[in-house]
N, C-alpha and C positions, 0 to 999 in steps of 0.2 A: 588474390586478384580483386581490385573491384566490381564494383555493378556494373561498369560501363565496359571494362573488357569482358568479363561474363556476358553480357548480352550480346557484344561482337561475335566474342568464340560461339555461342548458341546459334544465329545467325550464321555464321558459317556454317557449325555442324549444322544445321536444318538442312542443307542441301544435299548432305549425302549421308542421310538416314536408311536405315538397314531395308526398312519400307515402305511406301507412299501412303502419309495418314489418309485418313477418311476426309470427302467435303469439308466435312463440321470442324473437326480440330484445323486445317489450313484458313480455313474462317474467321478461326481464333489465334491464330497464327498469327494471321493478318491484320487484325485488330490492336493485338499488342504491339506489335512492330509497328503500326502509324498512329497510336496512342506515345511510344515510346518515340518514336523518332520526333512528330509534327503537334504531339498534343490534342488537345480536343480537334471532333472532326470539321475541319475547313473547309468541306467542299459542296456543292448542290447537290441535291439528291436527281442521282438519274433519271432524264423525263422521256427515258426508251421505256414503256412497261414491256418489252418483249427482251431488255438486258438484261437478263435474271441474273448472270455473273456481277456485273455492276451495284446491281439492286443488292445481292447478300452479302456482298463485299461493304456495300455503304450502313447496310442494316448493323452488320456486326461490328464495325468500327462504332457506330452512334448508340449503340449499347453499352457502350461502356464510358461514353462520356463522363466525364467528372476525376477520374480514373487518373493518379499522378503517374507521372513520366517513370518515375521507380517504382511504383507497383506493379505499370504495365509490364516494364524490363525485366524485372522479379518476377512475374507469372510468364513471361517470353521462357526466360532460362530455363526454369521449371518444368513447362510444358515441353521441352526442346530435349534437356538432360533424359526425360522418363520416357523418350521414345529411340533412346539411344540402344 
């Protein structure tokens, strides 16, 4: 398979993983999946200070800027298969 059905199949499996990760790894979760899908982050930083969902969500995507589309996908799969 390639990388791009490898990140689909991970993507799938994340949903029906044996246990719900922790905040921190769905964080990272989420970072790789919109570094891999949309590329660097697009979007304004939430100006709710009381969205803290929002706010860790944009944090952890903007940390990893810079970050190619296949590395992101390659650490998605990775992170995804070792919770399998």
């Amino acid at each position: 398979m390639d990388l791009q059905q490898l990140f689909q199949q991970a993507a799938s499996d994340s949903k029906n993983l044996p246990q719900k990760p922790s905040n921190d790894i769905l964080l990272k979760l989420y970072a790789f999946y919109k570094q891999s899908t949309e590329g660097d982050i697009n979007i304004e930083e939430p100006s709710n200070p009381f969205d803290f969902v929002a706010k860790a969500k944009y944090n952890a995507w903007q940390e990893i800027k810079g970050k190619s589309k296949e590395d992101a996908m390659q650490d998605y799969v990775d992170m995804v298969n070792s919770m399998k």
